[in-house]
N, C-alpha and C positions, 0 to 999 in steps of 0.2 A: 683527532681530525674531525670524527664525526661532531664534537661539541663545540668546536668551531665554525663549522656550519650552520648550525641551528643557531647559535648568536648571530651568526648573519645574516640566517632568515629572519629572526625576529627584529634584528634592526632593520632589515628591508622593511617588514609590516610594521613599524612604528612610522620611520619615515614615508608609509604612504597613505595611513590611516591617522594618524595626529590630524595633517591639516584639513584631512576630508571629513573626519570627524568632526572636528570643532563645528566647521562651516555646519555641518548639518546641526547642531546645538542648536548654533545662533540662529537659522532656519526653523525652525521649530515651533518657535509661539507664532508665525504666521503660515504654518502648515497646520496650527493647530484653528488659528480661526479662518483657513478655508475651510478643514473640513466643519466645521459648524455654521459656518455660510452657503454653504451646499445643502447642509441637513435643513436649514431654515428656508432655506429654495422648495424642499421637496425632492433633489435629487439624487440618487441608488448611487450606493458606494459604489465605489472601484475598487474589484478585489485582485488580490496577484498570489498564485499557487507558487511555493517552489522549497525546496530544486532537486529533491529527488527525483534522478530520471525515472520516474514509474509510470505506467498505467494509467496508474489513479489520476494523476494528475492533470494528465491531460482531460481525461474524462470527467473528472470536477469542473474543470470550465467548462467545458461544453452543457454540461449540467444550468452552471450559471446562465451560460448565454439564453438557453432554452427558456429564461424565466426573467429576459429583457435586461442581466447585469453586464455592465464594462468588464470584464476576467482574461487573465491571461496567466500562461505559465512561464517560469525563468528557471532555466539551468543550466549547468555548467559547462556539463560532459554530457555523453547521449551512452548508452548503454550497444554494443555490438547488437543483440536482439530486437533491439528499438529504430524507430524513425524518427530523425533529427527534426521533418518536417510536421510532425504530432505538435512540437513545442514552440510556443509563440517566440518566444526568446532562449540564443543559446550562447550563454553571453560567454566570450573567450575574446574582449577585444585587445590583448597582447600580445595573445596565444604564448611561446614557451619565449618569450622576448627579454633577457636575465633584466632582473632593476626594473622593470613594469608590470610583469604577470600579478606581483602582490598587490598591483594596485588593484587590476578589474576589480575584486569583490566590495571595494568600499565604494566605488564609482557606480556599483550597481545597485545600492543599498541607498546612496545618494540619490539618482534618479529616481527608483521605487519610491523612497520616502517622501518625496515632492509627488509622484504621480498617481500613488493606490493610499485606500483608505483602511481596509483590511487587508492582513497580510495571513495566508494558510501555509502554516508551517507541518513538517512532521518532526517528531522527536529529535533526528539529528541534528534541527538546528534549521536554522534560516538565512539569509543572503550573506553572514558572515561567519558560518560553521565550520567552515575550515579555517579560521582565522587566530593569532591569540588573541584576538577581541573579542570572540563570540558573546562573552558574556555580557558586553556593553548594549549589544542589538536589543533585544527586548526592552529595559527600558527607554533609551531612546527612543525606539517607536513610541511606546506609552506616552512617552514627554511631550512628541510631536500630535497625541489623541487620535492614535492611531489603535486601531483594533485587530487582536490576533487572534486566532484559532489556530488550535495544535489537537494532531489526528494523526493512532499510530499506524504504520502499516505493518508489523512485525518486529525484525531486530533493532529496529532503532530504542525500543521501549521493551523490552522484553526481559526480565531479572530472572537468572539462571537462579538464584537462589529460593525466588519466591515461586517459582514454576517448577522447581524439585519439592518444596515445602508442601505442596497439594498434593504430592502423592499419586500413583497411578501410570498411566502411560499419559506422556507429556513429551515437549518438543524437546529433552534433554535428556529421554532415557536413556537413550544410544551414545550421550556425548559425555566423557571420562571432565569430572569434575578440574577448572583450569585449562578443558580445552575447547572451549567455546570461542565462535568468531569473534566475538565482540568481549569487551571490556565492561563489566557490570557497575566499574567505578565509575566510568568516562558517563553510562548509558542514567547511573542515578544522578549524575549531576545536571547531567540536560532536562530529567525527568523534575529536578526540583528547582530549575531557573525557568520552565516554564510554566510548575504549580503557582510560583509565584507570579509570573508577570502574563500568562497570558488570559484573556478575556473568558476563554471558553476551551475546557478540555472536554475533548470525543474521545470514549473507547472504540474498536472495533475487532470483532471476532472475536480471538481467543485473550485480548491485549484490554484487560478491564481493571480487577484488583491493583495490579504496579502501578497504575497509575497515579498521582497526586491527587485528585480527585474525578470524581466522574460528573461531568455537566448532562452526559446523554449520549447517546450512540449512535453512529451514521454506518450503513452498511455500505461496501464496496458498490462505486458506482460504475456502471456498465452500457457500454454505447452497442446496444442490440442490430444496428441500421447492419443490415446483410447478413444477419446471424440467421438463418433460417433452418427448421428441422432439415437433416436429411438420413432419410432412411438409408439403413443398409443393406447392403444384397446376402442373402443366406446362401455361402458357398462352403459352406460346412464347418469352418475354421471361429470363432466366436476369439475378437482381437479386443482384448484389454491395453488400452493405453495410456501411461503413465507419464506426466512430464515434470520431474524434478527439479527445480533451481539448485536444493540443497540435501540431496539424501538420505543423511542423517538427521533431519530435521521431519522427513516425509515418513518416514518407518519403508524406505524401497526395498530392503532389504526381506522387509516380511511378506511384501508381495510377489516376490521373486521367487520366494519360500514356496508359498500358498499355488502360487503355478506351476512350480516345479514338481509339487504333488500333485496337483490334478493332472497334469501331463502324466505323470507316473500311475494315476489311477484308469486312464484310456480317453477323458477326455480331451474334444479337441479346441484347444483352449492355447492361445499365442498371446506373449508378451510385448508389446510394440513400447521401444523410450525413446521420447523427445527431450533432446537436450542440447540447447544453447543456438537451435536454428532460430531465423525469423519468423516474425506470427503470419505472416501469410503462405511458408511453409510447412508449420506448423500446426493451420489450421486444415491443410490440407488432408494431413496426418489425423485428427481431431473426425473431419467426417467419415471418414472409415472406420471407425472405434463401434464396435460394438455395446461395448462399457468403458465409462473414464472412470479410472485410479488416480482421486486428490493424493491423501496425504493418512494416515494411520496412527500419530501419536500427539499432534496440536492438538485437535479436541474444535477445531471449527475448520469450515471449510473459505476456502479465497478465489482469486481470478479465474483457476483452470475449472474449476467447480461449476463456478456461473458459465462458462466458454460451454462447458459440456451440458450443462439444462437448456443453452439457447442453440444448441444442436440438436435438440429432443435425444440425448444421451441418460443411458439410466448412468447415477453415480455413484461410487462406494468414496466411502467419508468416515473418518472420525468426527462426531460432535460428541463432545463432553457434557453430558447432563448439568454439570455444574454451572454451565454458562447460560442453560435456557430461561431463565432468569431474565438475561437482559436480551436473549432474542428471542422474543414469540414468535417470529416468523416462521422458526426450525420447524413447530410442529407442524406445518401443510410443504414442508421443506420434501420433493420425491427424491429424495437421499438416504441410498443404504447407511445406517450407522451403525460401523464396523469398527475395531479397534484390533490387532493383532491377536486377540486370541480369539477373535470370533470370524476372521477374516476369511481362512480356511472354508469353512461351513457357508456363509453367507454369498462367496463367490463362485464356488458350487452351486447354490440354488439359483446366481443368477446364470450360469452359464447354462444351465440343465435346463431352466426355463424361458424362450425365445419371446411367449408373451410377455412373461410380468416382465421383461426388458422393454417392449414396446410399451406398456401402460406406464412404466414407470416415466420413461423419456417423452411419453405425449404429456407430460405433468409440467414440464421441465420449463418450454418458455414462457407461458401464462405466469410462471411463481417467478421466472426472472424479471420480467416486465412488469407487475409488481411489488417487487422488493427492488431490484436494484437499477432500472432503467432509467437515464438520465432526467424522464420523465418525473420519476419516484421519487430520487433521492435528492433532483432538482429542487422540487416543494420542500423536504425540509431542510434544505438551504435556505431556500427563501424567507422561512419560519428563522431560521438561525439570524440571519442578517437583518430583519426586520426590530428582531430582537436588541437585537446590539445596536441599529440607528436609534 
């Protein structure tokens, strides 16, 4: 029964991607010399982020816009945690409609390809990722002289193989070989249809080596506007706050450890988890944190990281030596670098000590503002796309 279906779903996405395909074929040599009529004008591309509902994304345009570009983001679904109104486009125009839903993604791909110049994709793919066509999308764009950029956020691009091969504590130590979220076949295929076709490949964080190649590095970009220190009231209790997406992935379990001993040692030392609320609940949670708890076996730190430096929050982190390399920024980084066996000891000296939590977290949003402020990371977009026209 179930193989039944799947012939059905794929003859749905043939019959609704053949003719919208073609059409964009034949569209193409005169999508190609607009955009060369544009560049001859003098005029900034149009770029379009998508479609992973994350953060980032939205926060890369607004980057954009900050530096006078057309940008806008498209996706599909919106995440429970997220706000559907973050994202310029939330394309669903069949919704669950049987015999039309397979169409939206070619109809969005249609539109896009007539109306953006570059396209920012993330590893899993672009406006036809979920599709059996996905593989056609990047060249077409190319065909039509269209420009891509591909930038990981994590598991889209992450090889359990090559990230066990380094040895150490890493995002898999916890996770029993075969039982990772994701598909490392599915994740190297994407990773080599965009070695090949796309314009420009970005590492980010701990997501450098798997890569196909490395063009250069963009850190997480981050919209600061209301992020403002706030101190905490000392009412004896010193609240370590952790928020996981994936726990096995964060080492929570070592932190949960490490407090359960200092609790057992007489310190007064509370574990606070955020998990799966909104970020404006979340954040609320966030300014009460005496210390933020990222993550303990990635080896780089990400969003909740920078959340907690733009709260003047001291932060406990793994950064893996082996990546400072490609981020010089780490070393003026006010980030405890902890790893589970040093986690223990480290978290102890910050709970013991009330100052160096204050000196640490007065460090915090000067190095967010610049590294990753939409300001910061706007410029080497700018650099990026200047490039590429």
């Amino acid at each position: 029964m179930s193989g039944a279906r799947n012939a059905l779903r794929v003859l749905m996405h043939v019959c609704a991607a053949v003719p919208v395909l073609t059409l964009y074929a034949f569209a193409a040599p005169f999508a190609r010399a607009r955009g060369a009529l544009r560049r001859n004008r003098g005029a900034r591309p149009s770029i379009l982020w998508g479609t992973t509902p994350i953060a980032n994304l939205c926060n890369s345009v607004r980057a954009d816009r900050l530096h006078g570009y057309e940008s806008a983001s498209l996706v599909y679904r919106v995440f429970r945690s997220s706000d559907c109104r973050a994202f310029d486009h939330v394309w669903q125009p069949f919704g669950a409609i049987p015999g039309l839903r397979q169409l939206g993604p070619y109809l969005a791909f249609l539109w896009a390809g007539i109306r953006f110049d570059i396209f920012c994709f993330y590893f899993d793919g672009g406006l036809l990722a979920d599709t059996p066509f996905w593989r056609a999308e990047l060249p077409l764009l190319r065909l039509a002289g269209k420009r891509i950029i591909v930038w990981p956020y994590g598991g889209d691009a992450r090889l359990p193989s090559v990230t066990r091969a380094r040895g150490g504590w890493n995002a898999f130590t916890d996770i029993p070989e075969d039982a990772e979220d994701t598909d490392e076949t599915a994740v190297r295929a994407r990773l080599d249809a965009f070695g090949r076709w796309a314009d420009v490949v970005l590492g980010c964080a701990d997501i450098l080596d798997e890569l196909p190649r490395l063009d250069g590095v963009l850190p997480y970009p981050f919209d600061a506007h209301g992020w403002e220190p706030v101190e905490t009231e000392d009412d004896g209790v010193v609240r370590v706050v952790h928020a996981p997406n994936h726990r096995h992935y964060k080492g929570t379990a070592y932190l949960e450890a490490a407090v359960d001993q200092l609790r057992a040692e007489g310190l007064p030392v509370e574990l606070v988890m955020v998990e799966g609320l909104p970020i404006d609940q979340a954040r609320l949670i966030y300014e009460r944190a005496d210390i933020v708890a990222d993550q303990f076996l990635i080896g780089a730190y990400a969003l909740f990281a920078i959340e907690g430096m733009a709260l003047g929050k001291p932060v406990l982190c793994y950064l893996n030596q082996r990546f400072t390399r490609h981020h010089p920024e780490w070393a003026e980084a006010p980030i405890v670098n902890v790893d589970p066996d040093t986690l223990v000891d480290e978290l102890r000296r910050l709970v013991s000590d009330r100052r160096r939590r204050s000196e640490l977290g007065a460090r915090g949003p000067e190095y967010v503002r610049r590294v990753h402020s939409l300001e910061a990371v706007g410029e080497r977009l700018d650099v990026l796309y200047r490039r590429l026209g």
